[in-house]
Structures are given as structure tokens and as C-alpha cells.
NUGU-548455 format. One record per residue (C-alpha): x, y, z; residue in one letter. Coordinates in steps of 0.001 Angstrom, whole numbers, padded with zeros to 6 digits, always signed. Example, Ala and Ser with C-alpha at 12.3 -4.5 7.8 and 13.67 -1.06 7.14 Angstrom:
! NUGU-548455
+012300-004500+007800A +013670-001060+007140S 
***
This chain:
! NUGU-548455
+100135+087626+131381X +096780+088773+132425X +094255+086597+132004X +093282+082583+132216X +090716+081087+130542X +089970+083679+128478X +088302+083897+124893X +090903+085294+121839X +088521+087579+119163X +089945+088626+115689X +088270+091510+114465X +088625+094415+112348X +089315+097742+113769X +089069+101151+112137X +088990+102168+108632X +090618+105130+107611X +090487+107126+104551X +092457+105773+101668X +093502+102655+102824X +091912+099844+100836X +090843+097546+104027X +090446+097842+107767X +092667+097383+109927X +093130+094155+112032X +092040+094522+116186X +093074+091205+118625X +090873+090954+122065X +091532+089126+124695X +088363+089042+126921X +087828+087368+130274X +085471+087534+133085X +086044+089830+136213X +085447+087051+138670X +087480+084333+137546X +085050+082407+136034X +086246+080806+132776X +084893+081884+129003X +086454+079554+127669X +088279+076520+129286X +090061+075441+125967X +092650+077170+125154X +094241+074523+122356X +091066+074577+120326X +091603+078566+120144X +093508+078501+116560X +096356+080749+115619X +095839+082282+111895X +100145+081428+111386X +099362+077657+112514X +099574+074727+109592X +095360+073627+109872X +093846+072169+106972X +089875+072626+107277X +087981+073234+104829X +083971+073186+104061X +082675+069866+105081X +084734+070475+108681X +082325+073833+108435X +079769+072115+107701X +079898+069561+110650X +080818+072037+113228X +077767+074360+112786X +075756+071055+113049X +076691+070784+116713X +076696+074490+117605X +073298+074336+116044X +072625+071536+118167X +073828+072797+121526X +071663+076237+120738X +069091+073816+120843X +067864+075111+117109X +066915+071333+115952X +065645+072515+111985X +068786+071326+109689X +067549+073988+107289X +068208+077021+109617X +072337+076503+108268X +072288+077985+104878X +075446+077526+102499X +077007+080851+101147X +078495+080898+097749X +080195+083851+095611X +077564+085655+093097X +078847+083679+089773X +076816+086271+087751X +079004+089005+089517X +082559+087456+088455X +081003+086465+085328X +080106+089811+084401X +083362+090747+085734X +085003+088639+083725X +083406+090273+080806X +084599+092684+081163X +088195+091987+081305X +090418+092576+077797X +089974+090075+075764X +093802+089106+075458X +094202+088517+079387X +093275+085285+081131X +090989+085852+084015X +093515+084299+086742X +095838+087141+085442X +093814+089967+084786X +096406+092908+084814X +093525+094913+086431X +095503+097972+088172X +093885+097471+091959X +096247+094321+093309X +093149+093591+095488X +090880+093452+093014X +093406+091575+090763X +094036+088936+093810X +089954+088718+094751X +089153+087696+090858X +092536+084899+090779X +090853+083060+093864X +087281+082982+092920X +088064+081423+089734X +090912+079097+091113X +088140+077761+093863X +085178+077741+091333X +082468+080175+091337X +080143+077025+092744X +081582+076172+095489X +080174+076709+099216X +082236+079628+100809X +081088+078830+104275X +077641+078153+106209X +075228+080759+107879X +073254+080250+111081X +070607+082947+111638X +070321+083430+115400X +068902+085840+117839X +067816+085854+121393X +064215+085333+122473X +063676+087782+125443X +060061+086173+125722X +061101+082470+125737X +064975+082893+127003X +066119+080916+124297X +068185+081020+120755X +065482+081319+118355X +066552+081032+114138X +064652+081039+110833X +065401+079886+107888X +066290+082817+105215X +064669+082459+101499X +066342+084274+098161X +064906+084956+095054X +067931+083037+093271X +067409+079975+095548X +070688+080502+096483X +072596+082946+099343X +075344+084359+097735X +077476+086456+099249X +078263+090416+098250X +081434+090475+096584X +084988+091063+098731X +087157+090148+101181X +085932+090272+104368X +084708+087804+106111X +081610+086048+105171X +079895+087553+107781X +079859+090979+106798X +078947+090182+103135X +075867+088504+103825X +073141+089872+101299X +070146+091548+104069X +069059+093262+101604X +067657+090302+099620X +065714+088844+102478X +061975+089344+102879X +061114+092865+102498X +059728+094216+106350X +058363+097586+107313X +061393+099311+108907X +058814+099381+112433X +058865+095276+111961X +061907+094359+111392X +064239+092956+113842X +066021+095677+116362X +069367+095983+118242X +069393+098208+121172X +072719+097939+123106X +071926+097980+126923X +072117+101244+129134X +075094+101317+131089X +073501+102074+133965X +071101+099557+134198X +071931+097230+137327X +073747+093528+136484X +074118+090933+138458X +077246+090318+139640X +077844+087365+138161X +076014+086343+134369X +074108+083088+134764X +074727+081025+131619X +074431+077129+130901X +077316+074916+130818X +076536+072853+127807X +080509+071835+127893X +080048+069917+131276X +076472+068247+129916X +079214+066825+126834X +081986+066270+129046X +079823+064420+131685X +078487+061800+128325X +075676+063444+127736X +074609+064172+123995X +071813+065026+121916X +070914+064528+118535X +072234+066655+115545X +068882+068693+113983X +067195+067048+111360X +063997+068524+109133X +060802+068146+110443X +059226+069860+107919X +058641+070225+104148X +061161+072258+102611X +058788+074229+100439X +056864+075006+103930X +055671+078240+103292X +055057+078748+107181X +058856+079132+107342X +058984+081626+105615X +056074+083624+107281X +055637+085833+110609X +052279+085243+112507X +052083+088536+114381X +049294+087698+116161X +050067+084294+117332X +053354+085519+118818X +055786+085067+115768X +059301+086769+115680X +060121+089208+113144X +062631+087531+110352X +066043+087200+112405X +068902+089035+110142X +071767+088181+112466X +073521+085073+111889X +076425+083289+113133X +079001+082117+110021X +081112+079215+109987X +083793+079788+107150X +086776+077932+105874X +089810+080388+105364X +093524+079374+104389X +092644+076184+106150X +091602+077510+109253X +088053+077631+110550X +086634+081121+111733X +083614+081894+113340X +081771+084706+112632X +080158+085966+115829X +076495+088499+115365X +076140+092006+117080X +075104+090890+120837X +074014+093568+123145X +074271+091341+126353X +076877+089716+128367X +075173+086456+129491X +074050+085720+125416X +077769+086494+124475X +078842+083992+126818X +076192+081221+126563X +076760+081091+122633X +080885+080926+123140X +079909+078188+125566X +077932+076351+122603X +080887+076815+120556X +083458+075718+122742X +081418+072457+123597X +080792+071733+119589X +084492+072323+119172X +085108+069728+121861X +082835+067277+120555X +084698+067616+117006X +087868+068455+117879X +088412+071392+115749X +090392+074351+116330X +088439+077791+115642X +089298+081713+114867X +086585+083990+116770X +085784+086657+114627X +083273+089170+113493X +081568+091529+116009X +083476+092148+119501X +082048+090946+123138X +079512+093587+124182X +080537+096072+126687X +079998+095318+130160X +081997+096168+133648X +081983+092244+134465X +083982+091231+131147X +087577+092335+131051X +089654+092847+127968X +093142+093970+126294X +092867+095099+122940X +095892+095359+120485X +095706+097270+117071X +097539+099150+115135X +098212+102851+114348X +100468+104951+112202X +104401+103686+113608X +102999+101952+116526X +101140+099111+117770X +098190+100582+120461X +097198+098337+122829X +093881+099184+125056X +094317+097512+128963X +091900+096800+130970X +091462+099336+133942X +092962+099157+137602X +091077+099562+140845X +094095+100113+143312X +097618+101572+142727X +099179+097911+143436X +097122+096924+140492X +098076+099995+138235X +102116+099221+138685X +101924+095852+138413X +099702+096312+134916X +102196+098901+133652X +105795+096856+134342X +103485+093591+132233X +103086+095577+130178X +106176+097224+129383X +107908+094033+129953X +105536+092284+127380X +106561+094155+124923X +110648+094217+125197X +109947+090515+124842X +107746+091060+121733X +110975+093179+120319X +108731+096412+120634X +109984+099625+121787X +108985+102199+123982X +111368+104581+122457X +113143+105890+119024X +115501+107974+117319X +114811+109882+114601X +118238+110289+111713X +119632+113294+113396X +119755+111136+116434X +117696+112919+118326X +115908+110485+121378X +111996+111207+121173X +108866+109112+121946X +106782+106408+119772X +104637+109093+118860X +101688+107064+120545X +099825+108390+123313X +099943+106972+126779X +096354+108189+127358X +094863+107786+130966X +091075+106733+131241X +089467+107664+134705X +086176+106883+135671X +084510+103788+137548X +083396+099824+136972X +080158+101139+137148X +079855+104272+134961X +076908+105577+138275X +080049+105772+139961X +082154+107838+137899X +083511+110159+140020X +083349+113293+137222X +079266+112217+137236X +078983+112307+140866X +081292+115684+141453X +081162+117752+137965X +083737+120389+140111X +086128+117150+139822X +086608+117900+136567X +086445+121873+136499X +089070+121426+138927X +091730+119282+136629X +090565+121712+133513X +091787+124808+135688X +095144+123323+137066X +095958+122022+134194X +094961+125567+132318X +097122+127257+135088X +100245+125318+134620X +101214+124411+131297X +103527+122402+131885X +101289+119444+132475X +100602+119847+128977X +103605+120779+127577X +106257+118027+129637X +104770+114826+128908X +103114+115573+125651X +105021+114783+121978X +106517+116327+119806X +102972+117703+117945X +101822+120648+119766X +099471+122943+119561X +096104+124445+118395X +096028+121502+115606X +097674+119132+117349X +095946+115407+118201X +095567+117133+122294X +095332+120511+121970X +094886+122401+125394X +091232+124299+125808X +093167+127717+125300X +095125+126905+122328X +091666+126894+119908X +089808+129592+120078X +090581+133430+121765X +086966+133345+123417X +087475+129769+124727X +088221+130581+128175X +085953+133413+128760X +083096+131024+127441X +084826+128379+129810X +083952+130778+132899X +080577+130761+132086X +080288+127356+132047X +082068+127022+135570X +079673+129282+137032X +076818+126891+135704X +078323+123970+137500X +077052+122666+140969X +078785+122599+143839X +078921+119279+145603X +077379+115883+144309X +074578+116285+141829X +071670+114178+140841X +072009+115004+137076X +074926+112864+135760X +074078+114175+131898X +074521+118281+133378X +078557+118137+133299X +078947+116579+129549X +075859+118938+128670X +077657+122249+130048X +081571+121363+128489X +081134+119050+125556X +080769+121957+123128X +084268+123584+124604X +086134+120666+124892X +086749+120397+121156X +089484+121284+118967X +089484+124149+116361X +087038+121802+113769X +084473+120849+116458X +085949+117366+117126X +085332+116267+120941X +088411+113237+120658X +090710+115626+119869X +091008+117489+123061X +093321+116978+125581X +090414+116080+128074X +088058+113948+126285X +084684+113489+127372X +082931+111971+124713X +082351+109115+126601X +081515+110685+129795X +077421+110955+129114X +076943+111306+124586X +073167+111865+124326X +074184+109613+121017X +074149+105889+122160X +074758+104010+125456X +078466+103265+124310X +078950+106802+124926X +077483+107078+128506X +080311+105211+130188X +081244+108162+132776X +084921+108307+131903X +087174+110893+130720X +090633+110363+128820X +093585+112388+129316X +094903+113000+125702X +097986+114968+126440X +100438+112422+127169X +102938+110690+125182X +104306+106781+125986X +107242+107114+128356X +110259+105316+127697X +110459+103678+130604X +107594+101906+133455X +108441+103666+136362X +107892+107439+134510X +104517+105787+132956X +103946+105044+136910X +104931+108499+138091X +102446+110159+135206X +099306+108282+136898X +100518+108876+140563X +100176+112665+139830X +096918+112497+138647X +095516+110143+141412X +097048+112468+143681X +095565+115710+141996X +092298+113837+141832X +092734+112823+145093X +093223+116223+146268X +090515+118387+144028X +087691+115629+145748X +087018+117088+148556X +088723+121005+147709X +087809+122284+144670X +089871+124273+142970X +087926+127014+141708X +090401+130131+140516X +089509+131803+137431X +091124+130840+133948X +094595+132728+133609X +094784+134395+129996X +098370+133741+128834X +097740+134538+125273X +101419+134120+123199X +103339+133528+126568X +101825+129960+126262X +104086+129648+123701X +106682+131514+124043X +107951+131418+127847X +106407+127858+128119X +108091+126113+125362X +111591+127159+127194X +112344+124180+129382X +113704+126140+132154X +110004+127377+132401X +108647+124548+132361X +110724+123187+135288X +110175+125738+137162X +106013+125332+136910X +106687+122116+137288X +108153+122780+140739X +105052+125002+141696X +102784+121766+141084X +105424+119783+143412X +105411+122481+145671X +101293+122696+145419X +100926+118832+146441X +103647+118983+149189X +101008+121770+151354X +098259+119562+150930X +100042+116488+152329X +101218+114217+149187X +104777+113430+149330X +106168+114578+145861X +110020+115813+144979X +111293+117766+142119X +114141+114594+141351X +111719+112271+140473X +110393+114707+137033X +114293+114736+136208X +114291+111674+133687X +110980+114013+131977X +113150+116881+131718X +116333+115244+130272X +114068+113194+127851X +111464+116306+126943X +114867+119036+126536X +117670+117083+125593X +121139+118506+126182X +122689+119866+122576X +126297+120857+124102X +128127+122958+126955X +131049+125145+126960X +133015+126949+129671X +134957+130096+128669X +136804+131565+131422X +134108+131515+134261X +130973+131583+132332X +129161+128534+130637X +126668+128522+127972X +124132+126006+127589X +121695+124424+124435X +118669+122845+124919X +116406+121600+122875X +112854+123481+123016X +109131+122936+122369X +108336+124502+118924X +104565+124297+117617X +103930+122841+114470X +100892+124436+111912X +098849+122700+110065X +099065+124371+106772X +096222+124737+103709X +094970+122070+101621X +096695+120635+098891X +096454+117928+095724X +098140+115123+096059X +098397+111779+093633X +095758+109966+096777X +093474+113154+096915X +093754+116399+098995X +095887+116557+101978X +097344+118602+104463X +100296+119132+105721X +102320+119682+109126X +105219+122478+108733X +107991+120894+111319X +110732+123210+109448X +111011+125777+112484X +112990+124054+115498X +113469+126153+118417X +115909+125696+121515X +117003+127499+124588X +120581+129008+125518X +121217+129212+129143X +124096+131198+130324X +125818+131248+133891X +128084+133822+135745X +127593+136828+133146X +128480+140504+133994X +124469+142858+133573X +125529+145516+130978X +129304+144076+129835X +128181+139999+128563X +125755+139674+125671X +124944+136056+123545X +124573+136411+119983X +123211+134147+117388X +124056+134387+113874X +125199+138225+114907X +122569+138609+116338X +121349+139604+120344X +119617+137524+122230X +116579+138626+124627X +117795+137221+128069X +116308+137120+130317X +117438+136553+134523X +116267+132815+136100X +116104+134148+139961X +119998+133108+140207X +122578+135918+140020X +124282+135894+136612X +121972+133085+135112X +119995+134358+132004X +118171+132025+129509X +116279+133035+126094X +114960+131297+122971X +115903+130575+119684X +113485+130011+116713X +114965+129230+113188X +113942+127650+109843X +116070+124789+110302X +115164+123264+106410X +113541+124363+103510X +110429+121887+102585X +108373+122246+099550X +105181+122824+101651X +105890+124930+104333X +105197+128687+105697X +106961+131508+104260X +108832+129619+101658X +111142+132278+100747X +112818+131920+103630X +115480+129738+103662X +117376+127988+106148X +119282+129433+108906X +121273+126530+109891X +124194+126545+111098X +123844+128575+114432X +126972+130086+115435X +126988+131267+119108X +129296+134184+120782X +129601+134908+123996X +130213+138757+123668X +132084+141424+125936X +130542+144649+124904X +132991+146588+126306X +135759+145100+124714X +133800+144412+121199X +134814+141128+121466X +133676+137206+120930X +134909+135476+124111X +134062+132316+122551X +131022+130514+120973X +129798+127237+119736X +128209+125792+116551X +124967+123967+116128X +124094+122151+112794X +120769+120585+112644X +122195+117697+110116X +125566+116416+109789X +128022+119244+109743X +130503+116836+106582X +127257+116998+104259X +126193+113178+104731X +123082+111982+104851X +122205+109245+107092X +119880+106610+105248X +118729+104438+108135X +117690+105216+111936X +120282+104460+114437X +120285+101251+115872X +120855+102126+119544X +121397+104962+122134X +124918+105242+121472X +125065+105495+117544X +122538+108175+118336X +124163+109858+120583X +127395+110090+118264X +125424+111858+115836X +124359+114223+117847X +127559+114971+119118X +129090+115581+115758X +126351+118437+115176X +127848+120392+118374X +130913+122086+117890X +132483+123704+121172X +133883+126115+118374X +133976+127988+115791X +132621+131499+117486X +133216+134880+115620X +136536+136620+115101X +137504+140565+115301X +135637+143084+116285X +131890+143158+116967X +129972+145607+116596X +126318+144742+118331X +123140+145970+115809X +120191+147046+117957X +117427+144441+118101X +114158+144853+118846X +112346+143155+121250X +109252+141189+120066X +106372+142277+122487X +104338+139524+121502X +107244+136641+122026X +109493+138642+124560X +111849+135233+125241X +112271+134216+121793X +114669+135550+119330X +113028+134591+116187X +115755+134457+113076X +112667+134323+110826X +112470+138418+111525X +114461+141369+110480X +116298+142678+113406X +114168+146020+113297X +111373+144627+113732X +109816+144884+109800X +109553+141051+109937X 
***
């Protein structure tokens, strides 16, 4: 959908903690001006397709890619084999009443790796190696052959890929000064716009040929196996390209490349040996290098969702047109934007729908060239919190994947001023003096600079080049269910970027202290400061309305029920609750820790009340309301224990489910109605799967709203204290006096 004549890469992604492998990452990579990587596409193999190669297909196809690199010395391909002491040994070790192809060891990997080594034979050739490099000096592939005390290269023992089990640390033995050295390139060094390379495919295509490499020299040569320093020898080359037989499919391991135009010119020598054969291959191993001239779409996964990584958009057309592929990519791929969790309740993925800005050219980046750019967002954004709160899931807070630069520490923001005042006005030389003055702020509560909802630690790391890429990623928003509110998410921030370039916004940091999460995590709040952002672009000429956030309200703060009792109506909501992070604990994979979602909290708005004569009670109790700016419209918040975990703050305290709700007339001590609110199903059942569309969820929602069931007789109203620190919030988890 987004790119033609393009390369396909099957890699491995990141490896987490406790899983036993890592995790699978698909590239798509093609070149920015429209110049074809590979021209192929049915020699690009699919791992589900019914091939049958196996090791003397490998063996012929690294002939000719040996050939086109023009590396003409047969004995530069070295066979790979498993280490038959290794399984031997292993073997060994097994009981002695098991067979070895069924071992009964514990670890089904283990158990699996040991029944295919022995089924295939522990001498056969796994795959062949090609040690390559490039020759800065002679602007050529240069290779060596590699030499092993056992005679023999056989692999470390696994199941990756043969190219990450080669055994380095059996080749010659080099002073650490020596040996050979991989320096990815500076991002800001200048390219050419568009990477020379040869085109060995057209020299095939066109009849031409050469000869595949023979051996032109002994093999017991021992000048192969020697560096001439001062003659102008190469240090012993310990990347290698691997051609490897796998479930009948041939991959190709690809080395660590620092540079566009070698990336390319050795996929060209691929792509013509695969032509000359007629072999279908699996790219694999290390990904393309980074560079602003090659394009790519990455697709892994993460916990409950598939992540995919597009490639970035120069011009709003661009942007909209990228977001509705994408969206529509993945309806047809039966992948949803959306879920509902067994109470029914409509929420998010869970995975982020993170914005990069920043340039093609990382000199560019706007946040290097104006550091008040950025100051700017991190202000507005600290001054309305509902930029944070609106489009962010359902994990909030100071431990939360995004957390805002005032939810860490107490001292945050007054070290935050500090830093402002440090920051140049204007453009500035110095594109290292922004990431220099806020990387150590924009961190979460253990230090971590990813976890932040702005997240510069790619803007300029000192650590490596890959870090130095001038962009910064807004962490604090969740996928959208829909295209067009994914659209209207990046048209506010190109407009607020657009209007912070040339007037900073320079106020001092507002200290909200527990108001951020108390009045903020009531939606009606959050509307409303969402209406002072509108409000704020509207003066300085963008063209936004309050309508268009309406779908992000409805979807953030969905509706529980309504009822209407004479002539006033009472509202639920649903409401932003934090979640903690609570203390380590021992667990049967190691220690763990977990998140305490047990308190829910929502908001009751009521309409057309009498001041002094109409109170709303939950569970008995008063609730702290407090006036919207309409006559007779009050809202507050409710915060409850809504179930009783095993792991979870004050554990004593039970649940508090169901709410009952009364609309009370003090000065007739009565309940002039109420509703219910259970948070599961009010019969007792248990729902064992997720709901298969909007409407199943929506009918279990609806049967945990009851427009009944308010208190009867006479009430009496106990005196409830208001909690200074959470003024909006009536929190159930208290005493009414206040000892709680």
C-alpha cells in the first residue's frame, strides 16, 4: 500500500525479560526517490509458502553472491555445522531410560532443539558463511577466509539464526585496538541525494556473466590466514553474510552495515544471484541502516497488540492519506482499532498512537533549531491537562508508560523553571544544549527517559549516533478508534507547533498539586480545558471547534445512565482514576509488580437543583458538588473500591459496589429518586468471553444501570467532611469524619 519495489527484512525485535526468545520484527524498506531496492518481488519468499531448499541450493546461491561481490577465493564460504561434542555431551547427560529424540527435559525449547539436531545428524552442514566487509580504501567487498582450531566452524548452540551463532570468539585472537570496527555514521553528516550503487542485475540481465570463484591458492596458505600491517592488510573481517536452509526455505543472513549505498549494493548482489538461480530468499539478520533516503514500515508485536512503526509525512495531504492506509490496512487484516473489556465497557487497544516530530534531516529538526519550540509544548501541555488526560489510556499517572513532567517528582517543576531560564531565545548554534538542559527532567520516577510523555532520547543522546536523530515522541496518546480522530490528534499539534514557532509561549509552570487529579480526572473538567485550548487557537487564527473533540469525550467518559425525576436529571460518567504501582512481590517467574486497578471512579452531574433544599447521596452518603457556570448544574466525583484483588492497597477494605444514588430534598428528608450502578452483572454471572461487537457490549452495560432502586423513608443527612486535598471527589474509601 506504500511502497513498490521495495526489499521485505525478517528480523528479530526486542527481548524482554522472561520470555524464552525474541520477538519477531517485519520491515518493509524502500528508497525515498523511487528508485527500486529490489525489482523482484516473486523471488522475495514468504516463511508460510510450500519451498523445498535445502543445503546444496545454499550452497550454490552463495557461489553467485560471492561472485557478483566480486570475492573470486571459493574458500572465503565456510560450511557451519552444530558442535557434535556439545549435543553429545548433552546427550550424556540425559537419564539413561529416555531416548534422546524424547528427552522429557522440562524446557519444551530445549526438548525441541535436542529432537532436531539428532533427527538431521550432528554432521550435517547447517548453512554456509561468507565473511564480508567494506573496503573504504579500495571501495570494494573485501573477505577472508576464517580458520578454527577444530578445523571445523561450528555454530554456538540454539535457535536463532545461523548468523547470530557464529563462534567470533574462536577466530584469531586480535588486540581489541586491531580488530575490525563498526562505527554507525553521524546523522548529520551530508548524503547525497541519491546513493550511487552498481547494477550487477542489469550486467546479468543484459547476458553478461562471470565466472563462479575458484581457489587460487593452497589451502594450507598460511598467508590467508595472516594480516600484513605494513603492506596495507585488513584486520581479520568478523562480519559475514549466512546463507541457511530453514523449513525449506532459504534465508539470508544480512551483517551490521553502517551505510546506505553498501546496504543496497550487497541486496543488489543478492537479488542478481537469486535471478541467475532462480531461488526464492528470506532477508534476515541485521536491519537496513538508518538513513533519511531509505523509507520503512515496521510491524512487531507488543503485549495485546500488533505495533506497527510508519514511515514519516512531510505535508498534511501525506499525513491523512498515511493514516486512512493505514487504518484501512488493518480492518482488512481483521485487526482492530478498538475493544471491550467483559463488563462491556468500550476502551482503546491499549497501544499508543505516539507522534514523532522532527525533520528528514535531523540539522533540521525544528526542536534543534528553536529549543523554546519545545519549552513551549512542555508548558501548554503542563497548563492544560487535558492534553494529557483526553487522549491518553486507561494507565495514568506517576507510574504510568507517559507520565506527565509533574506527576514524578514534587520539585520537578521548580527544577523545570530553571532549566527554561537556561534556554536561548531564538535559533541556536548548539543543537546538543536543549537535550543537555531537559534530558535529566524528562524522565519518569526511576530515571527512564522513554517513559515520559515527551521523549527526547532521540533528540541529541551523547550515547551513539542512533540517538542524535533530532526528534521527539509524544508518548501520551492512545490509538483512536477511528482515522479521522487519529487525524484530528496530529492537526492539533501541527497547529500548536505551528503557532509556538514564531511566539513562544513562555508562562511559568502552574503548580496544581492533587487538583491534577482530582478536578482533572472529572470529564466535565476536562471539556471545559479542552475548550480553553479551542478557544486559545481560534485568537491566533487556526480554525478549531469544540464539536469536532465530541467523539474524544463520548469515547474517554462513557455515558453509565440518566434519569429524570420531576424536573431535575442526574447523570453518570465514567471518570479517569490513577492506577499505583504497588511493592514487589514473588511470583512462580520471579519478582513482579503489580498495577492496583480496584478503585474506579466516575462523575455525577446533576441539572435544575434547588442551592440549600437538593443534595445527591451515594451509599448515604453527601456528595461535594460543586456549580459548572450553569444555574442549577452541579457535578462531583465518586471514588470506590469497586473489587477486592489479592494484591492491592488497603486490603481490608472491601468492595463498595453497588452504588445506590438519591436525589435528596433536605427539607422534606426525603429520596426523590435514585439509580443503581453495579460494576459487574447485577444477577451474579460471570461473563467468560469478551463481547463480540458494540451492541452485545452495550447490553451489558445497560444491565449494570438501574434507573431504580433509590432509598426509602426518611433520611436523615450525616455531616461529611470535605477532603481539602481532593475537594471534588467523594472518596467511599474514607470515614465520613474525616479519620480515613
Amino acid at each position: 500500500a506504500f511502497a513498490t519495489d521495495a526489499v521485505l527484512h525478517y528480523g528479530q525485535g526486542k527481548w524482554y525479560p522472561g520470555e524464552p526468545l525474541p520477538r519477531w520484527a517485519l520491515t518493509c524498506a524502500w528508497r525515498k526517490d523511487k528508485q527500486p531496492v529490489w525489482r523482484h518481488p516473486e523471488l522475495l519468499d514468504q516463511p508460510d509458502s510450500s519451498s523445498e531448499y535445502n543445503v546444496h541450493h545454499a550452497q550454490l546461491l552463495i557461489r553467485h553472491i560471492q561472485k557478483h561481490l566480486n570475492l573470486l577465493d571459493e574458500r572465503y564460504v565456510i560450511p557451519g555445522m552444530e558442535d557434535n561434542l556439545y549435543y553429545l555431551w548433552k546427550e550424556g547427560t540425559l537419564p539413561a531410560n529416555v531416548d534422546a529424540l524424547d528427552s522429557k527435559l522440562k524446557d519444551p525449547l530445549e526438548r525441541a532443539r535436542l529432537r532436531r539436531v539428532f533427527e538431521q545428524g550432528l554432521q550435517k552442514v547447517i548453512g554456509y558463511a561468507l565473511p564480508i566487509a567494506w573496503d573504504y580504501r579500495q571501495e570494494s567487498w573485501v573477505s577472508n577466509p576464517w580458520n578454527f582450531r577444530r578445523g571445523n566452524m561450528y555454530l554456538i548452540p540454539g535457535d536463532s539464526p545461523m548468523g547470530y551463532r557464529l563462534p567470533l570468539v574462536s577466530l584469531r585472537w586480535e588486540k581489541a585496538e586491531d580488530r575490525q570496527q563498526i562505527h554507525p555514521r553521524d546523522p548529520f553528516d551530508e548524503r547525497q541525494l541519491q546513493p550511487e550503487i552498481r547494477d550487477r542485475l542489469r550486467l546479468t540481465q543484459s547476458g553478461i556473466t562471470m565466472p563462479l570463484p575458484e581457489a587460487p591458492m593452497a589451502a594450507d596458505d598460511p598467508s590467508l590466514f595472516e594480516q600484513d600491517d605494513e603492506a596495507g592488510g585488513h584486520a581479520l573481517i568478523r562480519t559475514a553474510l549466512c546463507v541457511e536452509p530453514r523449513s525449506g526455505h532459504l534465508h539470508i543472513f544480512l551483517p551490521p552495515l553502517t551505510e546506505l549505498e553498501h546496504y543496497l549494493d550487497l541486496v543488489n548482489a543478492i537479488e542478481a544471484a537469486a535471478v541467475e538461480t532462480g531461488y526464492g530468499v528470506i532477508m534476515e539478520g541485521y536491519e537496513p541502516p538508518k538513513d533519511p533516503r531509505l523509507e520503512r514500515l515496521q510491524i512487531t508485536p507488543d503485549p495485546g497488540v500488533i505495533e506497527v512503526n510508519i514511515q514519516p509525512s512531510s505535508s498534511w495531504r501525506d499525513l491523512v492519506q498515511l493514516n486512512q492506509t493505514l487504518y484501512e490496512e488493518a480492518r482488512q487484516s481483521r485487526l482492530g482499532t478498538e475493544k471491550f473489556m467483559l463488563d462491556g465497557r468500550h476502551s482503546g487497544t491499549g497501544g499508543g498512537n505516539h507522534v514523532t516530530i522532527g525533520a528528514a534531516d535531523p540539522a533540521d529538526s525544528p526542536i534543534l533549531r528553536r529549543p523554546h519550540l519545545l519549552r513551549s509544548l512542555l508548558t501548554y501541555w503542563q497548563h492544560h491537562p487535558a492534553l494529557s488526560y483526553l487522549f491518553s489510556g486507561l494507565f495514568i499517572g506517576p507510574t504510568s508508560q507517559a507520565p506527565r513532567v509533574d506527576e514524578a517528582r514534587d520539585d520537578s517543576l521548580y527544577e523545570l523553571g530553571i532549566a527554561f531560564s537556561e534556554m536561548p531565545p531564538g535559533e541556536t548554534p548548539a543543537p546538543w544544549l536543549v537535550d543537555r538542559i531537559l534530558r535529566h527532567l524528562l524522565v519518569d520516577l526511576t530515571g527512564n527517559t522513554h517513559r515520559s510523555e515527551f521523549c527526547i532520547d532521540k533528540l541529541y543522546s551523547p550515547d551513539s549516533p542512533s540517538g542524535r536523530l533530532g526528534l521527539v515522541e509524544f508518548r501520551g496518546f492512545e490509538m483512536p478508534p477511528h482515522a479521522q480522530m487519529s487525524a484530528l490528534q496530529m492537526l492539533l499539534l501541527r497547529a500548536l507547533i505551528a503557532r509556538f514557532w514564531d511566539s513562544p509561549y513562555d508562562r511559568p509552570p502552574v503548580s496544581w498539586g492533587t487538583e491534577l487529579h482530582d478536578r482533572f480526572m472529572l470529564p466535565h473538567f476536562v471539556a471545559r480545558d479542552l475548550a480553553d485550548v479551542v478557544n486559545d487557537l481560534n485568537r491566533a487564527g487556526y480554525a478549531f471547534e469544540n464539536p469536532w473533540f465530541d467523539p474524544f469525550l463520548e469515547f474517554r467518559f462513557p455515558r453509565y445512565g440518566t434519569i429524570n425525576v420531576d424536573d431535575l436529571e442526574l447523570e453518570l460518567r465514567f471518570a479517569i482514576e490513577p492506577w499505583n504501582v504497588l511493592g514487589e512481590e514473588v511470583t512462580a517467574q520471579g519478582t513482579a509488580r503489580f498495577v492496583d486497578s480496584s478503585v474506579e471512579r466516575l462523575q455525577t452531574r446533576i441539572k435544575g437543583i434547588t442551592p440549600g433544599r437538593h443534595a445527591v447521596t451515594c451509599n448515604g452518603r453527601p456528595l461535594p458538588l460543586h456549580n459548572t457556570g450553569t444555574h442549577g448544574e452541579y457535578v462531583a466525583g465518586v471514588r470506590f473500591k469497586a473489587w477486592q484483588p489479592p494484591s492491592g492497597l488497603h486490603p481490608t477494605i472491601g468492595s463498595h459496589a453497588p452504588l445506590v444514588f438519591d436525589i435528596v430534598d433536605t427539607w422534606n428528608r426525603t429520596s426523590l429518586g435514585g439509580c443503581t450502578y453495579h460494576v459487574a452483572h447485577p444477577g451474579g454471572r460471570h461473563y467468560e468471553t469478551f463481547p463480540v461487537n458494540a451492541n452485545e457490549a452495550e447490553a451489558r452495560r445497560l444491565a449494570r444501570f438501574h434507573d431504580h432502586g433509590h432509598t426509602g423513608g426518611t433520611i436523615n443527612l450525616s455531616e461529611e467532611r470535605i477532603n481539602a486535598d481532593f475537594p471534588y471527589t467523594l472518596d467511599l474509601r474514607t470515614d465520613p469524619g474525616g479519620s480515613r
